[in-house]
N, C-alpha and C positions, 0 to 999 in steps of 0.2 A: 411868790404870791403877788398879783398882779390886781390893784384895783383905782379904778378913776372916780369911780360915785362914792362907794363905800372908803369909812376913816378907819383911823388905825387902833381904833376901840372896836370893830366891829367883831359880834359874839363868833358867828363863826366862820370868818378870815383867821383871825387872831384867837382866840380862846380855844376853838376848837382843832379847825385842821394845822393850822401853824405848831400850835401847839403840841398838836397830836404826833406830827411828822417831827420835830423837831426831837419831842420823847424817844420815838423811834430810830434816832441814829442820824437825820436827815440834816444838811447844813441848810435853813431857812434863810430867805430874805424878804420882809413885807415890806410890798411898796403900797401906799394908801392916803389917803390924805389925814387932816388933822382932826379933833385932838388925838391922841396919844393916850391908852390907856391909862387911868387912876393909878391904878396898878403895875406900871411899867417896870417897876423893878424886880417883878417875878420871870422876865420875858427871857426865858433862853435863846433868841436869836433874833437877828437884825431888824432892827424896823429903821426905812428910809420914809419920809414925810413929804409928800408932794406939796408944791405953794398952791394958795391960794389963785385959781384962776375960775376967768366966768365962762359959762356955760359951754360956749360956743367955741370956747377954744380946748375945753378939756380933754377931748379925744388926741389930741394932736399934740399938745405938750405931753401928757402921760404918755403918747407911743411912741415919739422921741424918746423920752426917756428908760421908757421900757426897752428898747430897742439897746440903744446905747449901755444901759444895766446887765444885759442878757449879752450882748460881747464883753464887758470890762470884766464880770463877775465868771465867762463860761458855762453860764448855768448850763444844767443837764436838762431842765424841764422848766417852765414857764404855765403857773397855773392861774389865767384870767377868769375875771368875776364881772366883766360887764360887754354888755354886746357891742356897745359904741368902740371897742376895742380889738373887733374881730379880722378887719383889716391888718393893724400893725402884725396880729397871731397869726395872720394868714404867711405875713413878711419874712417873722421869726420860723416858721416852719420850712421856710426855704433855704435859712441859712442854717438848716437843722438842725434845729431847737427843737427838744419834746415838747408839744404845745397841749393844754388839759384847758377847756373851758366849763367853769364852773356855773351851770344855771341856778341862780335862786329863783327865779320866778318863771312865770308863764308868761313871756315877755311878747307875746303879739296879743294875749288877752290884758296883760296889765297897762295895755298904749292905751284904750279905754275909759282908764281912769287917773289918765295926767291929763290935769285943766291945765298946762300949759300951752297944750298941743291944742290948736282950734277943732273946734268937736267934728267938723265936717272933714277935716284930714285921717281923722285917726284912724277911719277904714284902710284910708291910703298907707297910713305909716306901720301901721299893723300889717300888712298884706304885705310891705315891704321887709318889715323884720321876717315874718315866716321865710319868704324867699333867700333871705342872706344866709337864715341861720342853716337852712335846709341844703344848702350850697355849699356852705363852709363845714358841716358838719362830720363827715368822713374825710374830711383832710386834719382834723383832729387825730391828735393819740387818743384820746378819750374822752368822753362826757362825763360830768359829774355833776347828776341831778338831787335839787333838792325834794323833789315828790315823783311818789309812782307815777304822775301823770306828763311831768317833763318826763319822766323816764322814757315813759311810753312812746310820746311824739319823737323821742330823740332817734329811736328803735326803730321807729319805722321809718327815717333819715337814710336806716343804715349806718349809724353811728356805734361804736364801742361804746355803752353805754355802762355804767357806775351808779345806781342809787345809794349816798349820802344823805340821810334825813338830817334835819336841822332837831334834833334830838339835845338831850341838855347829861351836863354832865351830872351823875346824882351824888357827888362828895360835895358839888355846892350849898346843898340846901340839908338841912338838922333832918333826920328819921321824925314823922311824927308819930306821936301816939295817942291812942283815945284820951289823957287826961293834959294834951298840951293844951294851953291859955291860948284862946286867940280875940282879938278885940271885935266887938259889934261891926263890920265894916267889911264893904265890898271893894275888892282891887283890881285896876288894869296897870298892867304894861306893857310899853308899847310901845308905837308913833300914834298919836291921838290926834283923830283927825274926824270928819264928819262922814267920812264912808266906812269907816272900823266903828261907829255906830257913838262918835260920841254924846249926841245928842239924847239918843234912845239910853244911855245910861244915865247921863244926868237927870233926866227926867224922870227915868223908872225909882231911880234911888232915891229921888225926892219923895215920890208919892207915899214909899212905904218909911220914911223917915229913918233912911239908913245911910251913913258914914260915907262918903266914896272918895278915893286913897287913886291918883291917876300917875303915874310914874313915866317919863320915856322923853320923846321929842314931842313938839307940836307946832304945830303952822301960825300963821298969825291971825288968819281970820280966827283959828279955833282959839286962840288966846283971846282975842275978843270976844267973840262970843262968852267964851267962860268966865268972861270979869263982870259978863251982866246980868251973869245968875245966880241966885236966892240960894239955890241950893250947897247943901253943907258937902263940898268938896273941897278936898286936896292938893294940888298939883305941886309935887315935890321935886318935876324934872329931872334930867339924866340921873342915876346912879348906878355908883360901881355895881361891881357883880354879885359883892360883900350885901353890900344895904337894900339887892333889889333881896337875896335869900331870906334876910330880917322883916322887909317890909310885907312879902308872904308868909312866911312863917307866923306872922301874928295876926293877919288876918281873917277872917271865916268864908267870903265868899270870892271864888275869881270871876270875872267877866268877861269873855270875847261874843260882843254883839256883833261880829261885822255884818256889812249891808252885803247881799247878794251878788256883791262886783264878779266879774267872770274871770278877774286872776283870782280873787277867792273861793271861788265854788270848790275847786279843787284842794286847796292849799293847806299846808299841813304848821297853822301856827305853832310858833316858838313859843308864844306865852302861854297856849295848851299845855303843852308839856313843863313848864315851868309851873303852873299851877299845880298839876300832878304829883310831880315830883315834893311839893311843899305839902302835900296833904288836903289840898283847898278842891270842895267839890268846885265843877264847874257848871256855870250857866251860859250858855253860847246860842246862837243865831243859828237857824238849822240850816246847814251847809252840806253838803254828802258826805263828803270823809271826815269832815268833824263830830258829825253827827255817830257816823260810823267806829270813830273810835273813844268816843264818849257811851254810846249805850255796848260797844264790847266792853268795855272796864267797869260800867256802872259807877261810873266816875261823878255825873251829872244829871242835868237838864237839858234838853235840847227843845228851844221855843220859837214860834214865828215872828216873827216880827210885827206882822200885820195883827196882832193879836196882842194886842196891849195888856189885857186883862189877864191871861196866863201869862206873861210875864212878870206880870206884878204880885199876882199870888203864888207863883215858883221863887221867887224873889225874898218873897214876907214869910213862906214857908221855911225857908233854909234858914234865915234871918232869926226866928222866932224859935227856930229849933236847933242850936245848935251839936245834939248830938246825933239828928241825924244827917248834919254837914257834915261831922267829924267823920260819921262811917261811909259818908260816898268819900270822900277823901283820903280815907287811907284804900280805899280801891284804887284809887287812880296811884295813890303810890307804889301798889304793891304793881300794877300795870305799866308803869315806869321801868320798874325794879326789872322786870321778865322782858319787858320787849321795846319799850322806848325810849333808851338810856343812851347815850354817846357812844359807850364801851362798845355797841355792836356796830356804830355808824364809823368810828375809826378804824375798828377793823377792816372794813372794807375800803376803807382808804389808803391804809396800810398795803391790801394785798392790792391793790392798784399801782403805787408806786414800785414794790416789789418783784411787781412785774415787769416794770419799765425800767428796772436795773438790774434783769437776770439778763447773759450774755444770748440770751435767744432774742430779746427785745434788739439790739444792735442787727441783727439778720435781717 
């Protein structure tokens, strides 16, 4: 497992498929940057820690090393997680390496919404990731997409394509039930930032004078910003896997406001499902497939953005009622429970690699 952006706590590098394969008989190696899971003493298998380097060099030190790693160790397969990476994968499949690229995002729509990239490029560098990934994509052994909709683009590459949803494992978080305690208070986790809608939460939370509990990463402007506001929030930063399942399980509402960005139209958040999974209705940004699988579970609310006012009374309603939070919530658990649970997303991870180690794959 192969990664230069993502660290070596990352949920599903490490948690899920590392993990998953590793259960299953596989000799893992996670290469990733730092920190280092909280948790690192439950870790069945290797984790290497890449150094600290800046930006512009990171592709090139990590594929040296990746390179280097993948002859010393013999690996059988080589499973990358970032596109700035696809070069060295292209290198490794020459000296015949099983090579597996794993997309989490929509990465020519997510170049859109990196303000590092000057806004007038982004066309340009978008239009340039399509091109590479589209190139390099059937000289893969396989794709491994995080939504139906990488899926989709990947498919029509002509690539071996694999959907792996970013689906949660459900032995992490307690069963709830109609008489669990949960406290007055609305929760996100996340990366909290100004286009996952942090603004539109702190403010909604204020008006109807409710609790808000913000858990994850966050940037610096958004730390600024959030030291200069009134409002009775939270921010309790990174937690393990442990304290994020406590920190839901006792609250009443979950949050995903994101902004309309076009890698999220599509995209199938990981803190959906985590709220699902904890019993917590959800109120989310109406997005298509979030939308989609919030009113299939009846899990939630699905509100506009542009509509302050219903948001604030979806809001004060769940807020004010907490037992009919409780019953959208255990909808979404019990929708967890049947169809979007990790158990079905490792299997198909499983009969991925199983294929790539039956003596037909060598042919």
């Amino acid at each position: 497992m192969l990664s230069s952006v993502h660290s070596a706590n990352d949920i599903r590098i490490v948690e899920k498929e590392a993990r998953s394969l590793s259960e299953a008989g596989h000799e893992v190696t996670v290469v990733a940057r730092p920190p280092r899971p909280s948790d690192a003493g439950r870790i069945e298998f290797k984790l290497i820690e890449l150094p600290p380097v800046a930006r512009w060099k990171r592709p090139w030190v990590v594929g040296r090393a990746a390179t280097a790693l993948a002859r010393a160790a013999e690996a059988d397969v080589v499973q990358f997680h970032d596109p700035e990476l696809i070069p060295f994968a292209l290198l490794l499949k020459r000296q015949r390496c099983r090579v597996i690229y794993d997309v989490h995002e929509d990465v020519p729509a997510d170049i859109y919404s990196k303000r590092w990239i000057w806004p007038w490029m982004r066309p340009l560098v978008s239009r340039g990731m399509e091109l590479a990934e589209r190139a390099a994509a059937r000289r893969f052994d396989a794709i491994v997409a995080a939504t139906p909709a990488i899926a989709e683009r990947f498919h029509a590459y002509g690539a071996d394509v694999r959907l792996v949803r970013n689906t949660v494992r459900l032995d992490e978080f307690i069963e709830p039930t109609a008489t669990t305690k949960r406290r007055r208070q609305a929760v996100y986790v996340g990366r909290t930032s100004f286009d996952r809608g942090l603004v539109e939460m702190v403010e909604a939370c204020s008006a109807v004078r409710l609790p808000l509990v913000l858990a994850g990463t966050i940037g610096r402007e958004e730390q600024a910003w959030l030291e200069t506001s009134s409002a009775d929030v939270s921010y309790r930063g990174q937690l393990g896997r442990g304290d994020i399942a406590t920190l839901l399980n006792e609250s009443l509402i979950g949050l995903n406001l994101l902004l309309p960005e076009p890698n999220y139209l599509l995209s199938l958040p990981t803190k959906l499902f985590e709220y699902m999974a904890a019993g917590l209705p959800v109120i989310t940004s109406d997005l298509p497939k979030t939308r989609e699988i919030v009113e299939a579970a009846g899990c939630g609310v699905v509100v506009s953005l542009k509509d302050r006012k219903s948001l604030l009374d979806c809001l004060s309603a769940l807020a004010d009622d907490p037992g009919q939070a409780i019953g959208l919530g255990l909808a979404g658990r019990a929708a967890v429970a049947r169809t979007f649970n990790w158990q079905h997303d490792a299997a198909e991870l499983n009969r991925l690699y199983a294929g790539l180690a039956s003596p037909e794959a060598d042919r």
